[in-house]
mmCIF file as gemmi writes it, N, C-alpha and C atoms, coordinates in Angstrom:
data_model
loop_
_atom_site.group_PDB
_atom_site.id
_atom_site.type_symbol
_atom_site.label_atom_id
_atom_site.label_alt_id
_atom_site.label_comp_id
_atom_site.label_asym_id
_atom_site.label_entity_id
_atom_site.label_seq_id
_atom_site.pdbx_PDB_ins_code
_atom_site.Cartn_x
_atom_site.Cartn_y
_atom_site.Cartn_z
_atom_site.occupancy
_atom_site.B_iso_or_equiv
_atom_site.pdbx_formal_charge
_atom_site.auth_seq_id
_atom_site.auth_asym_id
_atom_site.pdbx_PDB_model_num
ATOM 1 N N . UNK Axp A 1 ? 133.63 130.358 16.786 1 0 ? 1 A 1
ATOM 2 C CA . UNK Axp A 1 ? 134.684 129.736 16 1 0 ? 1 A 1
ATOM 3 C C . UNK Axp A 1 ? 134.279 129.728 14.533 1 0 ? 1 A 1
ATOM 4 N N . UNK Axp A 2 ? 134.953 130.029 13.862 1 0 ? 2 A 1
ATOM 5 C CA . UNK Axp A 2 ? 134.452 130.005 12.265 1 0 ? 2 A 1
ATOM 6 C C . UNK Axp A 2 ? 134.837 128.981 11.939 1 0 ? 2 A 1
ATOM 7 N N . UNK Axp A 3 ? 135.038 127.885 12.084 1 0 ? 3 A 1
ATOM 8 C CA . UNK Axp A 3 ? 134.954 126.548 11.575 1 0 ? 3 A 1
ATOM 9 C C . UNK Axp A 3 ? 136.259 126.207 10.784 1 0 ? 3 A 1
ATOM 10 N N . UNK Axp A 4 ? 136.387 124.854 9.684 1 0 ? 4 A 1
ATOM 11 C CA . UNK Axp A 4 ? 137.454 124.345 9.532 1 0 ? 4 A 1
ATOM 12 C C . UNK Axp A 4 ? 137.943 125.469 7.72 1 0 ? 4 A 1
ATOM 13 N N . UNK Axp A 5 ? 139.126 125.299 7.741 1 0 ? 5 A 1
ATOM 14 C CA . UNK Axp A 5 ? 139.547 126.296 6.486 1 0 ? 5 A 1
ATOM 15 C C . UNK Axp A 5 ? 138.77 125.976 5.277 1 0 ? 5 A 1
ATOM 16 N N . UNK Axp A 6 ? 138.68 124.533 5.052 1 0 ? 6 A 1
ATOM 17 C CA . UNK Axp A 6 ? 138.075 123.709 3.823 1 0 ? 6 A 1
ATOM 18 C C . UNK Axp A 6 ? 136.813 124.563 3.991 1 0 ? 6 A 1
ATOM 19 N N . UNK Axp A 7 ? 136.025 124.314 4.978 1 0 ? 7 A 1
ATOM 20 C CA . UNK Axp A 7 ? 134.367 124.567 5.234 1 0 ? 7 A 1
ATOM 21 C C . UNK Axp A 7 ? 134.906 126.742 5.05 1 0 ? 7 A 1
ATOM 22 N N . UNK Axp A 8 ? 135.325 127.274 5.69 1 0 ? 8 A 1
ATOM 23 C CA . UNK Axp A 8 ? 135.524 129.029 5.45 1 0 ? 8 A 1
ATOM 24 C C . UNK Axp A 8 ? 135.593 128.768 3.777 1 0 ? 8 A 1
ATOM 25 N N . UNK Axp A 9 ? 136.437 128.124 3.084 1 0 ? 9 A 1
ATOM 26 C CA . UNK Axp A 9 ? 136.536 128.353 1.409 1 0 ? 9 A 1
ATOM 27 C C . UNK Axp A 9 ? 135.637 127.963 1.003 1 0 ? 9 A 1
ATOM 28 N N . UNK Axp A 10 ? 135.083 126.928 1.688 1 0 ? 10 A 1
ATOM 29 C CA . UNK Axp A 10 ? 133.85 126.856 0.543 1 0 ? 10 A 1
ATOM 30 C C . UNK Axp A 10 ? 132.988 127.265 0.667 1 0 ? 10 A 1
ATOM 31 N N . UNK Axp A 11 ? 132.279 127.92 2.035 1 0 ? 11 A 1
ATOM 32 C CA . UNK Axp A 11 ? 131.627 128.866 2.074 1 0 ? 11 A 1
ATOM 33 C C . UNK Axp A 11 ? 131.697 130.287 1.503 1 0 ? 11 A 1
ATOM 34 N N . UNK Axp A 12 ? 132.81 130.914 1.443 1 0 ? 12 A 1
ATOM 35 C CA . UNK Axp A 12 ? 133.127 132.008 0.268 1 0 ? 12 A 1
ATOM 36 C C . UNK Axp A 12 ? 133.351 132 -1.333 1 0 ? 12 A 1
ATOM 37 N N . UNK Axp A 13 ? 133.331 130.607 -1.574 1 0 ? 13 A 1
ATOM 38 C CA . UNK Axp A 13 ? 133.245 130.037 -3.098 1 0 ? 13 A 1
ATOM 39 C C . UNK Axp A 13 ? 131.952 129.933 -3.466 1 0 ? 13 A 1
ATOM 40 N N . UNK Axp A 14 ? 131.004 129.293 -2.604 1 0 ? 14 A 1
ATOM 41 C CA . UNK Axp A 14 ? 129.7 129.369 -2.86 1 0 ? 14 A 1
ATOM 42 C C . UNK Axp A 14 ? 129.188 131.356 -2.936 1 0 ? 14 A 1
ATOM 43 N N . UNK Axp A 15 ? 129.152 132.139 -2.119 1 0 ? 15 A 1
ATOM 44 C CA . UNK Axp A 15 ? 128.979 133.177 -2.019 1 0 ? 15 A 1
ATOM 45 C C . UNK Axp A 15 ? 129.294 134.176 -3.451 1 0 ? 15 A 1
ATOM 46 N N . UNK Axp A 16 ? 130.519 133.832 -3.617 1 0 ? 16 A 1
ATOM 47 C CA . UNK Axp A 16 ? 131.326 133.946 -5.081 1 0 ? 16 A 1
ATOM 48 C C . UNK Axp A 16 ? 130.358 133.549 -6.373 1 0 ? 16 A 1
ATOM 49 N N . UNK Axp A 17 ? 129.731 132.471 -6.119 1 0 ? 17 A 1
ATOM 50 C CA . UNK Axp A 17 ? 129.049 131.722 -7.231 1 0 ? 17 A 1
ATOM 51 C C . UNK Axp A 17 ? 128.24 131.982 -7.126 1 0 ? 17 A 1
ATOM 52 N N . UNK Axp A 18 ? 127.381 132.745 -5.684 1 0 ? 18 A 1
ATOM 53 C CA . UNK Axp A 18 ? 125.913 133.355 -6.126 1 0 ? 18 A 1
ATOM 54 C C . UNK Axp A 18 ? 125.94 134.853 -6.176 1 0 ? 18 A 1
ATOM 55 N N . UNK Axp A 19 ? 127.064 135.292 -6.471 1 0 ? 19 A 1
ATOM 56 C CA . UNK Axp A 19 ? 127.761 136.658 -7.074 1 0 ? 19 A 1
ATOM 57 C C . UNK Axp A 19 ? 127.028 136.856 -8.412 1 0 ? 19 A 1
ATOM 58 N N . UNK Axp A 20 ? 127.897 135.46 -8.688 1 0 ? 20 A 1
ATOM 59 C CA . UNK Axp A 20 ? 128.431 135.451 -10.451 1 0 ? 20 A 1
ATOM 60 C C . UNK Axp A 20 ? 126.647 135.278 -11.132 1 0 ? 20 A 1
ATOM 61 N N . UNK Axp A 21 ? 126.011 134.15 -10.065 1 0 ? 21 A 1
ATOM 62 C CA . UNK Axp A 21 ? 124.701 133.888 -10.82 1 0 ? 21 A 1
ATOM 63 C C . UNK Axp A 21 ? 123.734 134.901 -10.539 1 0 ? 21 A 1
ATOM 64 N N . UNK Axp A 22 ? 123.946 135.624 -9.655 1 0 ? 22 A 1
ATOM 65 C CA . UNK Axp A 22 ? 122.946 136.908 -9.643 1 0 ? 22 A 1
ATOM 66 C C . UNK Axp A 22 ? 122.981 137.658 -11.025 1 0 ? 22 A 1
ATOM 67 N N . UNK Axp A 23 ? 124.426 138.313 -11.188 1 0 ? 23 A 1
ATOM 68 C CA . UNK Axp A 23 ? 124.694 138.466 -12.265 1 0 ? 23 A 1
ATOM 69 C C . UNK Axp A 23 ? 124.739 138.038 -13.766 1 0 ? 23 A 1
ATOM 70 N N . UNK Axp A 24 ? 124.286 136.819 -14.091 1 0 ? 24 A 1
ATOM 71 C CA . UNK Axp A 24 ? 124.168 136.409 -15.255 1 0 ? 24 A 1
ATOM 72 C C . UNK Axp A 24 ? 122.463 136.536 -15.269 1 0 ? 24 A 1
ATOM 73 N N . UNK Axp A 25 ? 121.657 136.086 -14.153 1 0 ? 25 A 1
ATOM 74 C CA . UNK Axp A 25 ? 120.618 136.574 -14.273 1 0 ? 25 A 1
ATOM 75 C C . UNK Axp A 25 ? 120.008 138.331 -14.66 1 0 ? 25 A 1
ATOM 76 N N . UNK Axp A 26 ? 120.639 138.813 -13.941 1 0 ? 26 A 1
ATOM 77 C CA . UNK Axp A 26 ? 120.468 140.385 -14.545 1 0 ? 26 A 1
ATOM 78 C C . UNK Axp A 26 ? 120.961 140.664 -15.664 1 0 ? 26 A 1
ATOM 79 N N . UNK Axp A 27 ? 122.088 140.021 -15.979 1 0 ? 27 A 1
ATOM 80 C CA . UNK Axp A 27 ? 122.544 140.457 -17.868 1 0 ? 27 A 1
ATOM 81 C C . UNK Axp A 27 ? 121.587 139.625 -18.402 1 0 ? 27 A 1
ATOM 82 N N . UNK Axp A 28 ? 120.545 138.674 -18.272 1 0 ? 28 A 1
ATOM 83 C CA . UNK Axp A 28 ? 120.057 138.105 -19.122 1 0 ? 28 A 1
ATOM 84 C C . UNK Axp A 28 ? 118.766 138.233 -19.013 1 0 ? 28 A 1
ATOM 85 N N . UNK Axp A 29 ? 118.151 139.161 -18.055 1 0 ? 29 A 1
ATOM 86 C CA . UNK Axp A 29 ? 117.093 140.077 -18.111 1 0 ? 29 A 1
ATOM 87 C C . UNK Axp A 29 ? 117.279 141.207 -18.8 1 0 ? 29 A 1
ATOM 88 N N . UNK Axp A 30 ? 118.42 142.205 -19.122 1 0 ? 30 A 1
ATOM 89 C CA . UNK Axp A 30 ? 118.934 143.084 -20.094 1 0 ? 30 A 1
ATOM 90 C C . UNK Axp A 30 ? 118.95 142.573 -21.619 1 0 ? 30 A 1
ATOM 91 N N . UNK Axp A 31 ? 119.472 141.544 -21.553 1 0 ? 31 A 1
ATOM 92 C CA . UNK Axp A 31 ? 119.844 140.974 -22.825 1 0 ? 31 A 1
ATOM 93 C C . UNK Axp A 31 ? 117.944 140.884 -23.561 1 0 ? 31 A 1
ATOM 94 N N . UNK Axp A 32 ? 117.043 140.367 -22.538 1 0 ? 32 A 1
ATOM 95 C CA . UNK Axp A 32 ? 115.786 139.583 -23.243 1 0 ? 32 A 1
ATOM 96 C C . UNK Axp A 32 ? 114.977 140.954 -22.972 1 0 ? 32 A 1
ATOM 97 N N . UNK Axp A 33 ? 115.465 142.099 -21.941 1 0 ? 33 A 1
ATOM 98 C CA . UNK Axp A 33 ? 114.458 143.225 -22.4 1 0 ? 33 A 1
ATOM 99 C C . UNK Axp A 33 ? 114.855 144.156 -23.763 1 0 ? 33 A 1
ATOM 100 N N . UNK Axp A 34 ? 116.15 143.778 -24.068 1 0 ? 34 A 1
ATOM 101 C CA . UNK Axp A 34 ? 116.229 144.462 -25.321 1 0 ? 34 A 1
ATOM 102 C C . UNK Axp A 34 ? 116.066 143.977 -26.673 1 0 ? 34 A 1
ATOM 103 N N . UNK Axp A 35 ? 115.871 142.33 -26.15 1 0 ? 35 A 1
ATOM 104 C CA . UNK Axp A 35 ? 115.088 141.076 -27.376 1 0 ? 35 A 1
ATOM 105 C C . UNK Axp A 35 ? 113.16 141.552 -27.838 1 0 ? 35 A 1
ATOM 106 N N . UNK Axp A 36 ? 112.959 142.098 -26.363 1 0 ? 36 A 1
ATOM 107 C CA . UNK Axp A 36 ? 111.753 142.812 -26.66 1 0 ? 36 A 1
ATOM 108 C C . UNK Axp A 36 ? 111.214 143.586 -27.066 1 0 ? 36 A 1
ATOM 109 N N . UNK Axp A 37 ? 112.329 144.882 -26.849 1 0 ? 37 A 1
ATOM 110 C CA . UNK Axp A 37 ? 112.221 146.02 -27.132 1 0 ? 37 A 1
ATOM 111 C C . UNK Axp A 37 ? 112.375 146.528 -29.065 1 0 ? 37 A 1
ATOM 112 N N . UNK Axp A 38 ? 113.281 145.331 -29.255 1 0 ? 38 A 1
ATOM 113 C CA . UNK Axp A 38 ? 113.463 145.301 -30.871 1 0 ? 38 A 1
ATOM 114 C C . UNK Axp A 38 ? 111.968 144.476 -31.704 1 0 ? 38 A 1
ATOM 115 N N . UNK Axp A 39 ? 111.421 143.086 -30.78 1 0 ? 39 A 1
ATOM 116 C CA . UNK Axp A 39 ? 110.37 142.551 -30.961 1 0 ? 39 A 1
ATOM 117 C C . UNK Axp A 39 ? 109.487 143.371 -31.608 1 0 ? 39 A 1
ATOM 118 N N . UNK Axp A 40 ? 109.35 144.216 -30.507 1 0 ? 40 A 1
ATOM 119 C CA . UNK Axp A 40 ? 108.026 145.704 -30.542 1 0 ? 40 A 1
ATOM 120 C C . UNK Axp A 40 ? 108.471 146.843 -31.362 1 0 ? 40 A 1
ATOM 121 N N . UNK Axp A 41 ? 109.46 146.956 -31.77 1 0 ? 41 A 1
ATOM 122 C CA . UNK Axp A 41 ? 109.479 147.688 -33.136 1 0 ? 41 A 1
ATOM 123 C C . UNK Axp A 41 ? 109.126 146.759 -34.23 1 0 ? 41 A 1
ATOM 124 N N . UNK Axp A 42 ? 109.863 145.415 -34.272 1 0 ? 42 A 1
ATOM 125 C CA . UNK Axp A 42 ? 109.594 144.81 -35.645 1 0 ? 42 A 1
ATOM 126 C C . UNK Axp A 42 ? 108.011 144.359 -35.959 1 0 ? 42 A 1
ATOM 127 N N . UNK Axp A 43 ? 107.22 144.525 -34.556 1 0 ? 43 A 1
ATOM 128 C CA . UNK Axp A 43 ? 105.627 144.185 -34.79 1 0 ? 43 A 1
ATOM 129 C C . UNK Axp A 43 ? 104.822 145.667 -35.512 1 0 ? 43 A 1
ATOM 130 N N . UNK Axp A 44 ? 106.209 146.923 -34.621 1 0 ? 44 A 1
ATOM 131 C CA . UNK Axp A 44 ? 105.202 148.157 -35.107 1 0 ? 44 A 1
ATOM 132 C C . UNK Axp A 44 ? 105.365 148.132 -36.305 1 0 ? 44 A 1
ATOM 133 N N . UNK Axp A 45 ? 106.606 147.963 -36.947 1 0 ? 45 A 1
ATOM 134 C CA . UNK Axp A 45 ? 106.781 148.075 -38.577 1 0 ? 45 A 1
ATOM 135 C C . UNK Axp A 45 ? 105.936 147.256 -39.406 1 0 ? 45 A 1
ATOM 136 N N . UNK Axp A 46 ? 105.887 145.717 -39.127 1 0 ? 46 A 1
ATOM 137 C CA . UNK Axp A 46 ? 104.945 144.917 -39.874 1 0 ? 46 A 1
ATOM 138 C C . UNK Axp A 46 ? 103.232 145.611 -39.329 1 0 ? 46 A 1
ATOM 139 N N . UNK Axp A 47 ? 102.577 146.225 -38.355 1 0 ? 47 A 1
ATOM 140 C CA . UNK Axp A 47 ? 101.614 146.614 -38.07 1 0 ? 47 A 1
ATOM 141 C C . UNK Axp A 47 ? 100.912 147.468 -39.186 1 0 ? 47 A 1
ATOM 142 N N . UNK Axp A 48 ? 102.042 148.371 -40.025 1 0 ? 48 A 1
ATOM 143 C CA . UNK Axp A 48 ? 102.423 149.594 -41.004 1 0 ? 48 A 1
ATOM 144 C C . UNK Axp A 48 ? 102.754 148.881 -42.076 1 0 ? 48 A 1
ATOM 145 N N . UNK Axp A 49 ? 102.443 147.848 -42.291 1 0 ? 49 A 1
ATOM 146 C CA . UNK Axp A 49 ? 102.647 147.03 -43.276 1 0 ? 49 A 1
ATOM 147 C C . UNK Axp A 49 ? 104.275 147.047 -43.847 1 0 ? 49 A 1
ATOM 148 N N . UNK Axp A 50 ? 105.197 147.138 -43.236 1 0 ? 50 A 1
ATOM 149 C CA . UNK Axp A 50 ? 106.558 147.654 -43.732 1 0 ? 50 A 1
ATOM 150 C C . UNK Axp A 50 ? 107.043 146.158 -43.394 1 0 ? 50 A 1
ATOM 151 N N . UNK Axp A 51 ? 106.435 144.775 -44.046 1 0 ? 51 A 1
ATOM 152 C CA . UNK Axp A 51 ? 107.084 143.594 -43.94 1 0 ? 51 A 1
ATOM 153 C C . UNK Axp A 51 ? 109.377 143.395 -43.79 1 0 ? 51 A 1
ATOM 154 N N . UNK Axp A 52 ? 108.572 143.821 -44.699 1 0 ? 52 A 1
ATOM 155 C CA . UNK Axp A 52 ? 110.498 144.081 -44.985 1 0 ? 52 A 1
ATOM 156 C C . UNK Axp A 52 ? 111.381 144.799 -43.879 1 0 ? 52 A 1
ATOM 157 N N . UNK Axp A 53 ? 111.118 145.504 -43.338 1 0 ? 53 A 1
ATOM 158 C CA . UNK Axp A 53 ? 111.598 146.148 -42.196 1 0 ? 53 A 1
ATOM 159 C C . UNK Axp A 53 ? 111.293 145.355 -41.563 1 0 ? 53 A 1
ATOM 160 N N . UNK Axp A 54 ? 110.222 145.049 -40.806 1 0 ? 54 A 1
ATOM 161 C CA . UNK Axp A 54 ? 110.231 144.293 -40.132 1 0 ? 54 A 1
ATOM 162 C C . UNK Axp A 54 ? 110.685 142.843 -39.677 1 0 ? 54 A 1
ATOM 163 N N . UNK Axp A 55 ? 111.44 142.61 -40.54 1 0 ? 55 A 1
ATOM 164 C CA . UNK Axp A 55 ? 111.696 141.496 -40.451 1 0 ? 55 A 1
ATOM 165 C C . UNK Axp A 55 ? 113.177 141.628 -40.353 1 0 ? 55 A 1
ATOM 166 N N . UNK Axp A 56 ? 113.663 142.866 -41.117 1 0 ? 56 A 1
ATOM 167 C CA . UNK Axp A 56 ? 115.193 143.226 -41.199 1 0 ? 56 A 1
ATOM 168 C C . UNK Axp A 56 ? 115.29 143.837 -39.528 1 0 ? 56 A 1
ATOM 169 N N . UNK Axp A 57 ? 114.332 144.88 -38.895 1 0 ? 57 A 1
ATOM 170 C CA . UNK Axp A 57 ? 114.535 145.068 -37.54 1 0 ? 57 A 1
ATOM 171 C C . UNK Axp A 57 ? 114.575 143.803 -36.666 1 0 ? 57 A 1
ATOM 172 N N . UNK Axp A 58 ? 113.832 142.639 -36.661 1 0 ? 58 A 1
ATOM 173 C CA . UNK Axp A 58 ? 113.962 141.425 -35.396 1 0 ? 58 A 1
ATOM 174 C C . UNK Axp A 58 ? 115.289 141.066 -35.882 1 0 ? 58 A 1
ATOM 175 N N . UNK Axp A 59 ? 115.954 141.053 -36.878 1 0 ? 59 A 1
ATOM 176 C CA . UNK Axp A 59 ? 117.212 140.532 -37.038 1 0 ? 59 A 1
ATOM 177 C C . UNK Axp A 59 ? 117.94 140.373 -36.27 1 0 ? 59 A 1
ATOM 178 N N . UNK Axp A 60 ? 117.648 141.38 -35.375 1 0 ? 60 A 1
ATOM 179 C CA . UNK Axp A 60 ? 118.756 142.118 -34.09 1 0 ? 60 A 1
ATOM 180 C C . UNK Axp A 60 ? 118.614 140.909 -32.693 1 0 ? 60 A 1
ATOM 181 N N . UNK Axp A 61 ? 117.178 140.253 -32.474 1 0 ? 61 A 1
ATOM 182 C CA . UNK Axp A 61 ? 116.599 139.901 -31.301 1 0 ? 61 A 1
ATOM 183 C C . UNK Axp A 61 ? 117.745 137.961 -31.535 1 0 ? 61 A 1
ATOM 184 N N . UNK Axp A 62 ? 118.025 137.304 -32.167 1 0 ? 62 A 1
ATOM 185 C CA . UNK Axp A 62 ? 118.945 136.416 -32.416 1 0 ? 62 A 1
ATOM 186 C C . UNK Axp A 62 ? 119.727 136.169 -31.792 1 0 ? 62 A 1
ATOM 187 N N . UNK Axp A 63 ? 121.044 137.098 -31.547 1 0 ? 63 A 1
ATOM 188 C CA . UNK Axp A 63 ? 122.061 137.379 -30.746 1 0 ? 63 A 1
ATOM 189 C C . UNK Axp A 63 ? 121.824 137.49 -29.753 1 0 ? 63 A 1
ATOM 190 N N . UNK Axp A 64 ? 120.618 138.148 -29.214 1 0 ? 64 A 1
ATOM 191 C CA . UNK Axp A 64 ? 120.24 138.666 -27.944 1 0 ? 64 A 1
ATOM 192 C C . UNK Axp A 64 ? 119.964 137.265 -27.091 1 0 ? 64 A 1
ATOM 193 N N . UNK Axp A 65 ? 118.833 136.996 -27.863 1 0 ? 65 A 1
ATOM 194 C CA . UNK Axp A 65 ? 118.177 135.55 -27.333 1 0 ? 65 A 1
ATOM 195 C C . UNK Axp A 65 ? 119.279 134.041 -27.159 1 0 ? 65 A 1
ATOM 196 N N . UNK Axp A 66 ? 120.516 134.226 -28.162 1 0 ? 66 A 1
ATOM 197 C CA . UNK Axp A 66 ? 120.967 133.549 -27.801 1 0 ? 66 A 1
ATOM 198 C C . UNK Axp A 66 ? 122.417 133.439 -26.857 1 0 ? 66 A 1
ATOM 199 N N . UNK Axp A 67 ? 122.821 134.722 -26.53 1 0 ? 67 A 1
ATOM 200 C CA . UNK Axp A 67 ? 123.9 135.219 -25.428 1 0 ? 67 A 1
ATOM 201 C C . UNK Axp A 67 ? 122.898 135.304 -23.971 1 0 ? 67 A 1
ATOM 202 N N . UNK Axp A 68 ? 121.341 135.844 -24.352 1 0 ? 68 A 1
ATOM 203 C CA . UNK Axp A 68 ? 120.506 134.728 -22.725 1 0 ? 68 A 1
ATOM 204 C C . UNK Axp A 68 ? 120.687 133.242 -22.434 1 0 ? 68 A 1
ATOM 205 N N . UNK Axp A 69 ? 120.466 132.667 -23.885 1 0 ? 69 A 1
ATOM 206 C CA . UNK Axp A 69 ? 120.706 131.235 -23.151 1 0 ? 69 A 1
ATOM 207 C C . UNK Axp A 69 ? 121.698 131.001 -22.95 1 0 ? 69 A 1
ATOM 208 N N . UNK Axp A 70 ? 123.02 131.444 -23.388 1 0 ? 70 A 1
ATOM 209 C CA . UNK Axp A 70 ? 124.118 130.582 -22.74 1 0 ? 70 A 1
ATOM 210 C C . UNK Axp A 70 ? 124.239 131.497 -21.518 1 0 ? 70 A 1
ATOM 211 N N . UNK Axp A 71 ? 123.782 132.979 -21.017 1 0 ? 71 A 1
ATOM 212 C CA . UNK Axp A 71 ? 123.748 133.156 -19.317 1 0 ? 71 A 1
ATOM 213 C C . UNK Axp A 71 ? 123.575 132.302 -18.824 1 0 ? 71 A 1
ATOM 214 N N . UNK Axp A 72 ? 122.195 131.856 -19.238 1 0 ? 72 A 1
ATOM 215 C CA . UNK Axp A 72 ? 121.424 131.26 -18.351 1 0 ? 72 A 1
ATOM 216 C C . UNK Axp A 72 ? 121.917 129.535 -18.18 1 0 ? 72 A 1
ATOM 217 N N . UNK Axp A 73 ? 122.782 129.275 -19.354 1 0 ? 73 A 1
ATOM 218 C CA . UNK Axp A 73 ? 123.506 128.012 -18.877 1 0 ? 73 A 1
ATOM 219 C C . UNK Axp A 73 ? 124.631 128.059 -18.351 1 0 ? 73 A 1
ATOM 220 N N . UNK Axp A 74 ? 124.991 129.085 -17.806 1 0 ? 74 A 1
ATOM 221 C CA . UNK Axp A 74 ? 126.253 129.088 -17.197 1 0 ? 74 A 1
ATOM 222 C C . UNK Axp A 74 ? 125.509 129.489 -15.875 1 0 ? 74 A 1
ATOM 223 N N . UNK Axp A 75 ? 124.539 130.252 -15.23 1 0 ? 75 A 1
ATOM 224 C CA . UNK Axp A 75 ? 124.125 130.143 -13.91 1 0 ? 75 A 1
ATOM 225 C C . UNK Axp A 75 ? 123.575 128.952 -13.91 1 0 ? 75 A 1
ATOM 226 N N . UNK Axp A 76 ? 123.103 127.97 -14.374 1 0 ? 76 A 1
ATOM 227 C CA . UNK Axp A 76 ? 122.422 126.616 -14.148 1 0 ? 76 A 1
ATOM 228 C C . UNK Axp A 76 ? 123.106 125.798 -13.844 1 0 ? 76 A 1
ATOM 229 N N . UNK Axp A 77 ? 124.396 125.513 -14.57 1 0 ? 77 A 1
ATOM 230 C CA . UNK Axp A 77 ? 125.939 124.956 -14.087 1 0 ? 77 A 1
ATOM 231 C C . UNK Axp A 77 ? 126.335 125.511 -12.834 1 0 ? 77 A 1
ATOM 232 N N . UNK Axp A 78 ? 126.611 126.748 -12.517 1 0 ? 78 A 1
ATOM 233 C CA . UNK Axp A 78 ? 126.984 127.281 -11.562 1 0 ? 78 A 1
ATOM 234 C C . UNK Axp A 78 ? 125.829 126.705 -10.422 1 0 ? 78 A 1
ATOM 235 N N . UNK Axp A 79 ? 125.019 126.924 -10.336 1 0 ? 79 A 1
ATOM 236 C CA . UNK Axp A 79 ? 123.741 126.498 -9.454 1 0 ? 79 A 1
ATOM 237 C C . UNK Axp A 79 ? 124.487 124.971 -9.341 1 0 ? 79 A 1
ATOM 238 N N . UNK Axp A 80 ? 124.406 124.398 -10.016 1 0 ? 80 A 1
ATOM 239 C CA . UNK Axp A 80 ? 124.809 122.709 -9.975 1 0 ? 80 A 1
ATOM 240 C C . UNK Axp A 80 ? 125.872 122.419 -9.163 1 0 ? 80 A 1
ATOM 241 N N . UNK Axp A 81 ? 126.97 123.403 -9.612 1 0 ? 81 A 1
ATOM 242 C CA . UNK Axp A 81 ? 128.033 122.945 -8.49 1 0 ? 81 A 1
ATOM 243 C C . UNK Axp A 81 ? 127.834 123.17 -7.021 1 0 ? 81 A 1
ATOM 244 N N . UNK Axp A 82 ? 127.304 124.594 -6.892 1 0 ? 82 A 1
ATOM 245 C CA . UNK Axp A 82 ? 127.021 124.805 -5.268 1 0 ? 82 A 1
ATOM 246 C C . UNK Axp A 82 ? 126.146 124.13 -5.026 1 0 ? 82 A 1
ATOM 247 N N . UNK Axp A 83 ? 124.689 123.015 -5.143 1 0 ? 83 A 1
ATOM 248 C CA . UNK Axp A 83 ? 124.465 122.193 -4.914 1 0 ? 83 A 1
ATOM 249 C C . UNK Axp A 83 ? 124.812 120.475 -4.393 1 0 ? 83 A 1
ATOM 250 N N . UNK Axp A 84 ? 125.527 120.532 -5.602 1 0 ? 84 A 1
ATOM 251 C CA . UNK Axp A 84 ? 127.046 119.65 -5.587 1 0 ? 84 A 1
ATOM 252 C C . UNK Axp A 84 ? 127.901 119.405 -4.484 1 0 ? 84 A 1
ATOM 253 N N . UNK Axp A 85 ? 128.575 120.568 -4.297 1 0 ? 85 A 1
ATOM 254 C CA . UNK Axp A 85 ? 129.319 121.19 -3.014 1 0 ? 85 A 1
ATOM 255 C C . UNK Axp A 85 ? 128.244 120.668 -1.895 1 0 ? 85 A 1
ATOM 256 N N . UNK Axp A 86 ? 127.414 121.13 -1.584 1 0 ? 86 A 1
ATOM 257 C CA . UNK Axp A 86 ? 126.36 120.911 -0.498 1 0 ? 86 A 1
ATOM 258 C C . UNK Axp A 86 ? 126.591 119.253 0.178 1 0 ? 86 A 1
ATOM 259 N N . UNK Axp A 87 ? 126.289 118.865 -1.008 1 0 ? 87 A 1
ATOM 260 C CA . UNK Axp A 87 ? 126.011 116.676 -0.821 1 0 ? 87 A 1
ATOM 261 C C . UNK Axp A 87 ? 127.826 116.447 -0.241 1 0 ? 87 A 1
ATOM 262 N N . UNK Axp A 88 ? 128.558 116.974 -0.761 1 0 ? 88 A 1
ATOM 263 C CA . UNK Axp A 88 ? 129.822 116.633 -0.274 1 0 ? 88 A 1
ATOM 264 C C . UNK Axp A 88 ? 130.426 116.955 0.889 1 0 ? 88 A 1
């Protein structure tokens, strides 16, 4: 028996929500390997003494670092509710 309709939806809502948070985790492993990847140019440039570049290349890592954290606060929310869901 697959159980009551309430309990089938919210079991596929939860499923849904660890869709969505898988996915914000992987864009926000993309997002912070390419926070790195700019990192490690702006260290090679200052390494070469090219201060100025270097500092104009991390420019880029900002945006990056901060479209991870709000992933990562939107799977943390998301996490919260299907927890949430659980106690109820």
């Amino acid at each position: 028996m697959l159980g009551s309709p309430t309990k089938l939806r919210a079991d596929m809502d939860r499923k849904s929500i660890a869709s969505v948070i898988k996915a914000c985790f992987a864009d926000m492993q993309t997002k912070l390997e390419e926070a790195r990847q700019i990192a490690k140019a702006a260290e090679a440039c200052a390494e070469a003494s090219r201060l100025d570049e270097a500092v104009q290349v991390s420019m880029g890592i900002e945006q990056l670092i901060y479209d991870a954290d709000r992933l990562h606060d939107a799977a943390a929310l998301l996490g919260r509710m299907i927890t949430t869901d659980r106690r109820h």
